[in-house]
Each structure stands twice: as structure tokens, then as C-alpha cells.
Steps between C-alpha positions, in 0.01 A plus 500: 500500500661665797693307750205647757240317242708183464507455852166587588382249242725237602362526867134479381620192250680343819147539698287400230678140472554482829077569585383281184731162642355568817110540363562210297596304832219563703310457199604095437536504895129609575410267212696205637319558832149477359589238288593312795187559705294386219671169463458458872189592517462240197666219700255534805200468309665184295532314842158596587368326177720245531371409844137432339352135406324480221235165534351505134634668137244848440516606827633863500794656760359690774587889567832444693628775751324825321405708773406879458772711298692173415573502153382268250683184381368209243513179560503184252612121507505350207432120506709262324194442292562851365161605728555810735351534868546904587297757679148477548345817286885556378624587185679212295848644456552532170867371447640142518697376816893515447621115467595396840607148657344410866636708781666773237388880526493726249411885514413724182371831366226451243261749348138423371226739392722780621576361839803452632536190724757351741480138444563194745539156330559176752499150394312237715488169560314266238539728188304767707580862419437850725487831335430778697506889326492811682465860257792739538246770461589716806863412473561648189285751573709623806819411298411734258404807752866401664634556125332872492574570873911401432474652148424822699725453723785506263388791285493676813834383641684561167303879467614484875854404433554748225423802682693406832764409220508848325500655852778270623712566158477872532624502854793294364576594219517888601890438627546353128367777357693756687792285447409530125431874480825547736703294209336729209594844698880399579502374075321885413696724700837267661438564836654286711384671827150340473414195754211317533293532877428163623411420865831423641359202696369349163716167422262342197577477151365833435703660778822302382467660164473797614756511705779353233373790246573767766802297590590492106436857433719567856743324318516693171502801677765435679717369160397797313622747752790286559556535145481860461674539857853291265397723215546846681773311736707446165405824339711665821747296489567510202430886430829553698777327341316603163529917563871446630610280193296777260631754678863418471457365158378879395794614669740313321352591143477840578893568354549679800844473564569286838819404713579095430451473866105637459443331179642142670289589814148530292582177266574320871134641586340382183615181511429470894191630411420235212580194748293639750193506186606156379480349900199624538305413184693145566331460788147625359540236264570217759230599725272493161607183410471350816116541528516356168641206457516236777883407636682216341562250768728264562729321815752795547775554745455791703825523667684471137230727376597751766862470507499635098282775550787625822776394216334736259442756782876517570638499186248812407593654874861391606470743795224311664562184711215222538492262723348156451313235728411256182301196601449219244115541432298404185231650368221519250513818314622704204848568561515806286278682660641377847849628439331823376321585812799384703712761320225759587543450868885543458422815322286573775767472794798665332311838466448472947806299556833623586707292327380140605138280471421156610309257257371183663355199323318225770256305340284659229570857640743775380568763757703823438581706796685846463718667808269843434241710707262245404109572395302764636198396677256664253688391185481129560161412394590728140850363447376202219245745360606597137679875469501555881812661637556581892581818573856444547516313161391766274826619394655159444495337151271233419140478356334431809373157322760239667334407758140493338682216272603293818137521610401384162734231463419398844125480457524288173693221628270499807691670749536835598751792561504662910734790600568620831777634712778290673523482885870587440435786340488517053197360283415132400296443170388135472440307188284203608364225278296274537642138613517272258830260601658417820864602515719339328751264752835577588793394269726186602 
């Protein structure tokens, strides 16, 4: 069955119960309500004949209170003899009185010849006995039209139900099958463009679904191209380096003879070359291991984290100068991957500075400011974006990834990574995470 089918024939199902308890209801209320007329109707007529004195045994009970269109009860006392007084030109009901003790009441349904009859037993005084007996005749009989009238009723409810059902279920189910043929075209043909149309002000479950597929398929989209945006990013990167080293290398195994000075010149470009290849798939290999594989974390110290990665900096650049503003500060993070991004803002800053940068460490934020021109206004929202160089950077070395990993780093301990330009003229790139521990107090 269809999902349109299932629901159509859950609806009807639903309405079907829900029309039969309600016939069955009125049904035992309708009955309940006659019932109770008859017994009061019963209960009158028992005072009436109890109201009668009888002077001598064989005397029969009077007609009491039929009047035109009444209907017709029996009477009957039965003596303590075991003689029985009832209606004059009445029937003797054919059934025994119920065994009752003076003053006790006791009402019945009895059938004889056929008949059905509502029964009234009351005991009397002196072993005296009053049964009176009305036929259920027209009760049942109008019980029995209400069974056909509600039995119609239902059929046509549930025949009813099921078409408004199958008209309701195609209205809402159309989105699900759109959303269902939309899911089939993008598996045939891997088009991510495609989006499902939904009324915008639409907010139900429906809607909802909707809008996380289009949001989902946004979101593919968007990874794919990234993807293939790195792939031809790296490609030209790398393409580069690659035709210099080959290049070179052919020219050194050609035998043509070369001046020491030439030949030490080309192996100083080769192997300039290969560092520059070995950087940058280094850093193609972080940034693929960072969406990987979540950071280890644990309570680190960034100042101590900090003040290695300038040690390392200055023993690879003795030139440079780096001054430090190192607050005690604690953190929750993967210290590895910390000291890696804080070298990639040093490596940042030397290539603008002239000769001197400023890292700061208060609280959980690193800040590396360079004494440069500083950002141009148009490169600032590309400068974490992966292989994007300023115009002014192009013929520096580098891979153009650095500052993509300080994003990345940023983002997966919470935090995130903001450049902008210093009042005082250079660039600050800021390392923030997220707050995890106060700072640490002062020492004694």
C-alpha cells in the first residue's frame, strides 16, 4: 500500500470507531431513556392500584388511569391463598411473580408467547403480592428502527470519511511526493541545484521538511564546490613549485656543462622549491585532518603554549624580534594544534613586519599584531579563506593555507579567528577561544 492509501485508510478507520462508539451511545442512551419512562409509567399505575379496597375475594381490579392512546399495562395481585385478583376482561399473565418481602420492588424483562414484557413486582402487606406487566412492543420496535437509522448513519459517515480522507491525503501528501521525486532526481542525475518550492510562510511539519532538504542539499552544494574549489586551489599551487623543480631537475641531467656557481644556484632552487611543496601539502593534510578527527582536549596553558611557539619562531628566524604580553590563562583545548596556529600567525606578521611583531596572550585570546601596511579593506573578509592571497602577497612564499588553519583551529575549540587593522597603524590577527577557565592568580 502507498503511504497516500495507508493514510487514507487510517482516517476512515479513525472515523469508523470513532462513529460506531458514538452510535452505540445513543443507542444504550435512547434505550436507557425509554426504559426509564416505562418503569415510571409502571410506578404510577402501581399507586393507583394500590389505592383500591378490595371488600370480598373474586372481585376483579377496575381499569385504572387508561385514557385514549395510553398504553396498556396488566395488572394482578396474587393472594396469599395463591388466588389472583387482576383486570376485569384481562389476560392472566402468564409468568410467576419474582419472590418479594412486603414493601420490596422488583422490576424484570420477561417474554411469553412472543411478547416481551417489562415487569413490576411489589410486596404488600399480609402476604399480598402486585404484579403489574406492560409489553415492550413499541419499544423495541423503535429501538430497532434507531439500530437501522444509526447503522446508516455510520456507513455513511465512514463512506463519508474515506473520501474527505483521500481528498485530504492527496492535498498533503503532494509536498511528500515532490519531496520524494525531488530525492530520486538529485540520486539519477547528482544535481545539487534542485530545491523544493514550498510557501515560504508554511511552518508545519510538511513545510519543516521541506525546508531542511533544501537546507541539506544547500549544504552539499556548498561542500562539493568547496571541495573542488581546494582541489583546483591545490592543483595551482602546487603546479608551480612542481614545473620549477622539473624544470631545473632536466637541467641538471642534461650534461650540459654549468659554472659551480649556476649548478649551486639551481640545487638552492630545487630544494627551496621542495620545502615550499612539502609546506604546502603539510598544511593540506592538517586542514584534512582537522575536519576529521575532533581535537584532543585537555587544561592547557596558553601563555606557556605561546611562549614555545615565539621560542621556535626565533630560533628558525634570529633576525626577527617578538615581543611578549603573556598572561597566565588556562584553557581547554588541544595544545598541538594551538601552538600550530599560533606559529601561523607569526608566519603571518614576519612577511608585513619590518623587523618586529607583538604577540599578546589575555585570557583565552592570542593576538599577533605586525608594524606593516596592514589589510586592505577588500581583502579582509578573504584573508582565512583557504589559497587566498592579497594582491600584495602574491609574490611572497607561503601556501596561502596559514591562516585558513587558524580559522579552523579556532572554530573547533569553539572560538573563532578576527583580523583587522591596528589604530596605530600594522595588522592584528586574533586567535580567540572559547572560555573555559578564569585566569589563573598571580604568583606569591
Amino acid at each position: 500500500m502507498t503511504f497516500r492509501q495507508r493514510l487514507t485508510l487510517a482516517s476512515a478507520g479513525a472515523v469508523a470507531i470513532a462513529v460506531a462508539v458514538a452510535s452505540v451511545a445513543v443507542w444504550f442512551l435512547v434505550r436507557s431513556e425509554l426504559r426509564a419512562q416505562v418503569d415510571e409509567s409502571i410506578v404510577q399505575r402501581a399507586e393507583a392500584v394500590k389505592g383500591i379496597r378490595i371488600p370480598f375475594r373474586g372481585q376483579h381490579l377496575p381499569q385504572i388511569g387508561l385514557g385514549l392512546g395510553e398504553p396498556l399495562v396488566y395488572f394482578q395481585v396474587v393472594l396469599p391463598g395463591g388466588g389472583v385478583l387482576r383486570t376485569e376482561n384481562g389476560p392472566a399473565l402468564p409468568f410467576a411473580p419474582a419472590e418479594v418481602e412486603a414493601g420490596q420492588i422488583v422490576f424484570e424483562d420477561r417474554t411469553a408467547d412472543g411478547v416481551h414484557y417489562r415487569v413490576y413486582t411489589e410486596g404488600l402487606a399480609a402476604g399480598y403480592t402486585l404484579l403489574l406487566a406492560r409489553p415492550l412492543t413499541e419499544v423495541d420496535s423503535l429501538l430497532r428502527r434507531l439500530t437501522f437509522v444509526l447503522a446508516l448513519v455510520a456507513g455513511g459517515g465512514v463512506a463519508l470519511a474515506a473520501g474527505l480522507g483521500l481528498a485530504v491525503t492527496r492535498t498533503t501528501a503532494r509536498p511528500v511526493a515532490r519531496l520524494t521525486e525531488a530525492t530520486e532526481r538529485v540520486t539519477e542525475t547528482g544535481d545539487l541545484s534542485l530545491r523544493i518550492d514550498e510557501p515560504p510562510a508554511r511552518s508545519d511539519e510538511i513545510g519543516r521538511l521541506a525546508s531542511s532538504f533544501n537546507a541539506m542539499l544547500e549544504a552539499l552544494e556548498g561542500s562539493i564546490a568547496a571541495q573542488r574549489r581546494l582541489v583546483a586551489d591545490a592543483s595551482h599551487e602546487l603546479r608551480t613549485p612542481l614545473t620549477s623543480v622539473r624544470t631545473n631537475i632536466e637541467l641538471l641531467a642534461s650534461g650540459r656543462p654549468l659554472e659551480p656557481a649556476e649548478r649551486e644556484r639551481l640545487i638552492s632552487d630545487v630544494r627551496i622549491q621542495l620545502e615550499e611543496l612539502t609546506a604546502i601539502v603539510n598544511d593540506l593534510v592538517e586542514l584534512a585532518r582537522g575536519t576529521e578527527r575532533p581535537p584532543t582536549l585537555a587544561d592547557v596553558r596558553l601563555d606557556e603554549v605561546a611562549r614555545d611557539a615565539v621560542e621556535r619562531f626565533e630560533r628558525r628566524l634570529p633576525g626577527v624580534r617578538v615581543r611578549r604580553e603573556l598572561d597566565e590563562v588556562v584553557v581547554t583545548g588541544d595544545a598541538a594544534r594551538i601552538s600550530r596556529a599560533i606559529g601561523n600567525l607569526l608566519d603571518n606578521a614576519v612577511k608585513w613586519s619590518d623587523g618586529e611583531i607583538e604577540l599578546a596572550v589575555h585570557g583565552p585570546v592570542v593576538s599577533v599584531r605586525d608594524h606593516g601596511p596592514g589589510f586592505v579593506e577588500e581583502d579582509l573578509p578573504h584573508v582565512f579563506d583557504r589559497f587566498y592571497r592579497a594582491a600584495g602577497a602574491r609574490g611572497m612564499p607561503g601556501s596561502g593555507l596559514g591562516l585558513a588553519i587558524v580559522r579552523q583551529v579556532a572554530e573547533s575549540h569553539g572560538g573563532r579567528a578576527v583580523a583587522e587593522n591596528h589604530p596605530e597603524g600594522g595588522a592584528v590577527v586574533r586567535l580567540e577561544l572559547a572560555p573555559t577557565r578564569a585566569t589563573l592568580p598571580a604568583p606569591p
